[in-house]
C-alpha positions in Angstrom: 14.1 -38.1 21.1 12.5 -40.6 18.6 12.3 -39.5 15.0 8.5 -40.5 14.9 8.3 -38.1 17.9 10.3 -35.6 16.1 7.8 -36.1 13.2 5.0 -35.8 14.9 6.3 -32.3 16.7 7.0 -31.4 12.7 3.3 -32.2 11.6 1.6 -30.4 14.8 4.5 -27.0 13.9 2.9 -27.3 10.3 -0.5 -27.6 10.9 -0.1 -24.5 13.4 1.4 -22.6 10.2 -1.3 -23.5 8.0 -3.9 -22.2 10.6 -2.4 -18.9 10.7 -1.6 -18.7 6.7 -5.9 -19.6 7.2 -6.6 -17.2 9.3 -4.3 -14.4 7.2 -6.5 -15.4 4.3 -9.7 -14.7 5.9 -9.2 -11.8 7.3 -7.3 -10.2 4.5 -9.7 -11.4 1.7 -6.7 -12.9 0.2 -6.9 -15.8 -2.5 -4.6 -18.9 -2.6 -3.6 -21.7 -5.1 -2.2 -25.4 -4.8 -0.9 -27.8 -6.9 1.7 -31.1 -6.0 4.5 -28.7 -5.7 2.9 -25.4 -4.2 0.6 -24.0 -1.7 0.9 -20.3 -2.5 -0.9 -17.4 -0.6 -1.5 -13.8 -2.0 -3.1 -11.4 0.5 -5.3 -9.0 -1.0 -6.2 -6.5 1.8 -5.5 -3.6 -1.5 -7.9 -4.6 -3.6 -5.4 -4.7 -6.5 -3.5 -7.3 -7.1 0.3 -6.6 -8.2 1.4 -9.9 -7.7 0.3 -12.7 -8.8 0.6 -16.5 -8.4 2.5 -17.3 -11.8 4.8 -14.3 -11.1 5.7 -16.0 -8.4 5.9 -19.5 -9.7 8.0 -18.2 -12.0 10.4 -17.0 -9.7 10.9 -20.2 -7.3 11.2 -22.2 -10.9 13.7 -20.0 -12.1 15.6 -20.1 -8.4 15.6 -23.8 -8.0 17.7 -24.1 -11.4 20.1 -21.5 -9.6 20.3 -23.1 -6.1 20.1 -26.5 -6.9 23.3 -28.0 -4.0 22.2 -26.1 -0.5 20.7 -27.3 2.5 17.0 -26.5 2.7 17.1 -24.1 5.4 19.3 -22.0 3.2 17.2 -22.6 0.1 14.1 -21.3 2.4 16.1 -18.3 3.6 17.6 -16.9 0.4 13.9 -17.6 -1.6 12.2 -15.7 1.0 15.3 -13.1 0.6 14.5 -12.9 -3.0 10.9 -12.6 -3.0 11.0 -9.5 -0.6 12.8 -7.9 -2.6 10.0 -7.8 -5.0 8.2 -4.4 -5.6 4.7 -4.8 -3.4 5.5 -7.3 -1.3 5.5 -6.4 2.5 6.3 -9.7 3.8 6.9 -13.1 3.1 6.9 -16.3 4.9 8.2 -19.4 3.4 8.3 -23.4 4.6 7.4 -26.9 3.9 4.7 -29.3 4.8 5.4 -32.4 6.0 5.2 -34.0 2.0 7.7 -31.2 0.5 5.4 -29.0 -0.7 6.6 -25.7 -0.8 4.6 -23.2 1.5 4.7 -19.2 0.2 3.1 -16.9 2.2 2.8 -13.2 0.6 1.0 -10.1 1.9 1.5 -7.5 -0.7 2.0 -3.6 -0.3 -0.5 -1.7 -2.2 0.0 2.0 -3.2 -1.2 5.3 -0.9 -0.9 7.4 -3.3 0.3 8.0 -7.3 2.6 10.5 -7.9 2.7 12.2 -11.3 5.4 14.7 -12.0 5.1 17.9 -14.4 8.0 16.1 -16.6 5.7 13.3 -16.8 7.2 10.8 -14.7 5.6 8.5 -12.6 5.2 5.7 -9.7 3.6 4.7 -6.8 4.4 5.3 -2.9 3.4 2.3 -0.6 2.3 2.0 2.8 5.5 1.8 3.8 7.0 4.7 2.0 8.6 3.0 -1.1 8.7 4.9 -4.5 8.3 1.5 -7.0 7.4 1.7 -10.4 3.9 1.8 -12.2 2.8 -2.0 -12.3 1.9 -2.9 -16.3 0.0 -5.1 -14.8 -2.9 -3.5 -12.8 -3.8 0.3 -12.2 -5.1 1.3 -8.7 -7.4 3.8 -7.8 -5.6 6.4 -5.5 -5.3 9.9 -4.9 -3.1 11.5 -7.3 0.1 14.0 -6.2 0.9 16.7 -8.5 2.4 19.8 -8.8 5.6 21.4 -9.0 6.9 20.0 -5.3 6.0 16.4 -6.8 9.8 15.4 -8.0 10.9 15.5 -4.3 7.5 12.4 -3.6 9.8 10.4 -6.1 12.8 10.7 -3.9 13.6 6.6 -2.8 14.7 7.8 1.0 12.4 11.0 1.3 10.0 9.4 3.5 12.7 8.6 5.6 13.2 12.6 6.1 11.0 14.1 9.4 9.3 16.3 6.2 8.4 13.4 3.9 7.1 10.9 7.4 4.7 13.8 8.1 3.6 13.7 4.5 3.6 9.6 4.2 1.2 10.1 7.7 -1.1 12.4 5.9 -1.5 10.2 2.7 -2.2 7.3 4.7 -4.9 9.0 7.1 -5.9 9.9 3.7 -6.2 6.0 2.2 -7.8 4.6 5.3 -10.7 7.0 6.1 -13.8 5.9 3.4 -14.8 9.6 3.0 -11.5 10.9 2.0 -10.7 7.9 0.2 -13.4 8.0 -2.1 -13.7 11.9 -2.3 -10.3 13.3 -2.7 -9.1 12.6 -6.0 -6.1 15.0 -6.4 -3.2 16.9 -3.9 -1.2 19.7 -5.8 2.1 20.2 -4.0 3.2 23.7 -4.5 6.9 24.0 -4.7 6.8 26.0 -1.2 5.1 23.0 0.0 1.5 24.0 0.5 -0.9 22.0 -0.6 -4.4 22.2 -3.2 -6.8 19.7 -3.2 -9.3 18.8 -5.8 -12.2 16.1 -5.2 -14.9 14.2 -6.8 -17.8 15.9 -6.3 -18.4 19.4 -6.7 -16.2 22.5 -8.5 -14.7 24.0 -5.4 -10.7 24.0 -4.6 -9.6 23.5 -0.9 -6.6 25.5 0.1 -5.0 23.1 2.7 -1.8 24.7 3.3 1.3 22.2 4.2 0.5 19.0 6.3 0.8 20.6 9.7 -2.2 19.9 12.4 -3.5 18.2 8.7 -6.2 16.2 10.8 -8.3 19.5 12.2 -8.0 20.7 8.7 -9.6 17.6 7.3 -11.9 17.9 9.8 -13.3 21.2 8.6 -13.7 19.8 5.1 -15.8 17.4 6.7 -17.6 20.1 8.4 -18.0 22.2 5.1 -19.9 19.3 3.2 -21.8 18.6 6.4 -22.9 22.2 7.1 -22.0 25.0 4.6 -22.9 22.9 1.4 -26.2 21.8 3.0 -27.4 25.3 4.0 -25.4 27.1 1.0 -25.4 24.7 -2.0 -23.0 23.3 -3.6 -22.3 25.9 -6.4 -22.2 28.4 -4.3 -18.3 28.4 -3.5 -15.4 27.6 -5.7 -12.4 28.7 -3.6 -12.6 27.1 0.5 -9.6 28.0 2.8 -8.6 25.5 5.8 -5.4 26.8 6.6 -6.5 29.5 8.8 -6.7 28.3 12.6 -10.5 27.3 13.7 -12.2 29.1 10.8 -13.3 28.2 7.4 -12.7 31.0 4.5 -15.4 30.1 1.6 -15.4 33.0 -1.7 
């Protein structure tokens, strides 16, 4: 095979990366920067953004003064190694164009939930059920866990446990439903696991219970600002129950 047909199979692999890392962009509202040395690409699907563009300049800059006699496929590997290891980053793709201009593709992985324990310590769990630090950087708006059965939301492999996926499955039906999202502002974790949750609007308390059958239950919160707080008002309750099995328990 010719090396101008080898170049031109290069060019055409290239421009096919760019049209996804395009694609990425728009539909994750992401934002990117170039210069003669870098084209890099932050997703920003979270709103927040915990990484940043210098960060990550920072990083290759520091990296090429550490790696500076490999092969390039190895220099490509072990950068993209060291950039997922990053707290909030997902994934990471990295290449070159056909000029040597480094390519970084970054989607990041912005926080479910915070988690503040009654010691006072505190971080974030991701999408993918990671415990990483609070960013100094930027703050996100998420519902906040509490209580005494927060220490155990801190644990690094807890979400790998069959208790803490079924938690990590309720915080993110939580994050990606706009009512919830915007509404629920607090979950108290009891120590015997059951669950209080405070909101934005209004004085009442919801006794949830633990996160079993936690989508009918979240249904019937739906149903008591749709129904009861319409016909009722909405200072006529400070205490509503959805435990209980197809009823709703308002004093």
């Amino acid at each position: 095979m010719s090396l101008q047909l080898l170049k031109l199979k290069w060019g055409i692999l290239v421009a096919v990366f760019l049209l996804i890392l395009s694609a990425f962009y728009v539909f994750n509202k992401g934002y990117q920067v170039s210069d003669e040395k870098y084209t890099i690409q932050i997703s920003d699907r979270h709103v927040s953004k915990f990484v940043n563009d210098s960060e990550i300049k920072d990083i290759i800059t520091q990296f090429n003064a550490e790696n500076l006699d490999i092969e390039d496929n190895e220099y490509l590997l072990r950068l993209e190694q060291k950039l997922r290891k990053l707290d909030f980053i997902q994934s990471v793709q990295v290449a070159r164009d056909p000029n040597g201009r480094l390519l970084v593709n970054i989607e990041q992985d912005g926080p479910l939930a915070r988690v503040l324990t009654p010691e006072g310590k505190g971080a974030y769990v991701t999408q993918d059920g990671k415990v990483i630090q609070l960013s100094q950087k930027f703050t996100s708006r998420v519902v906040m866990l509490t209580g005494k059965g927060a220490n155990k939301l801190l644990k690094p492999n807890f979400y790998n446990t069959l208790e803490g996926y079924k938690i990590l499955r309720f915080l993110r039906y939580i994050f990606h439903d706009e009512f919830f999202k915007s509404n629920i502002s607090q979950l108290s974790f009891g120590a015997d696991n059951q669950i209080l949750i405070y909101t934005q609007i209004g004085n009442q308390t919801f006794e949830f219970g633990t996160v079993e059958d936690f989508e009918s239950k979240l249904d019937k919160m739906k149903i008591y600002y749709n129904d009861i707080v319409k016909s009722e008002g909405w200072n006529t309750y400070k205490l509503v129950k959805l435990q209980y099995s197809n009823q709703i328990v308002c004093k």
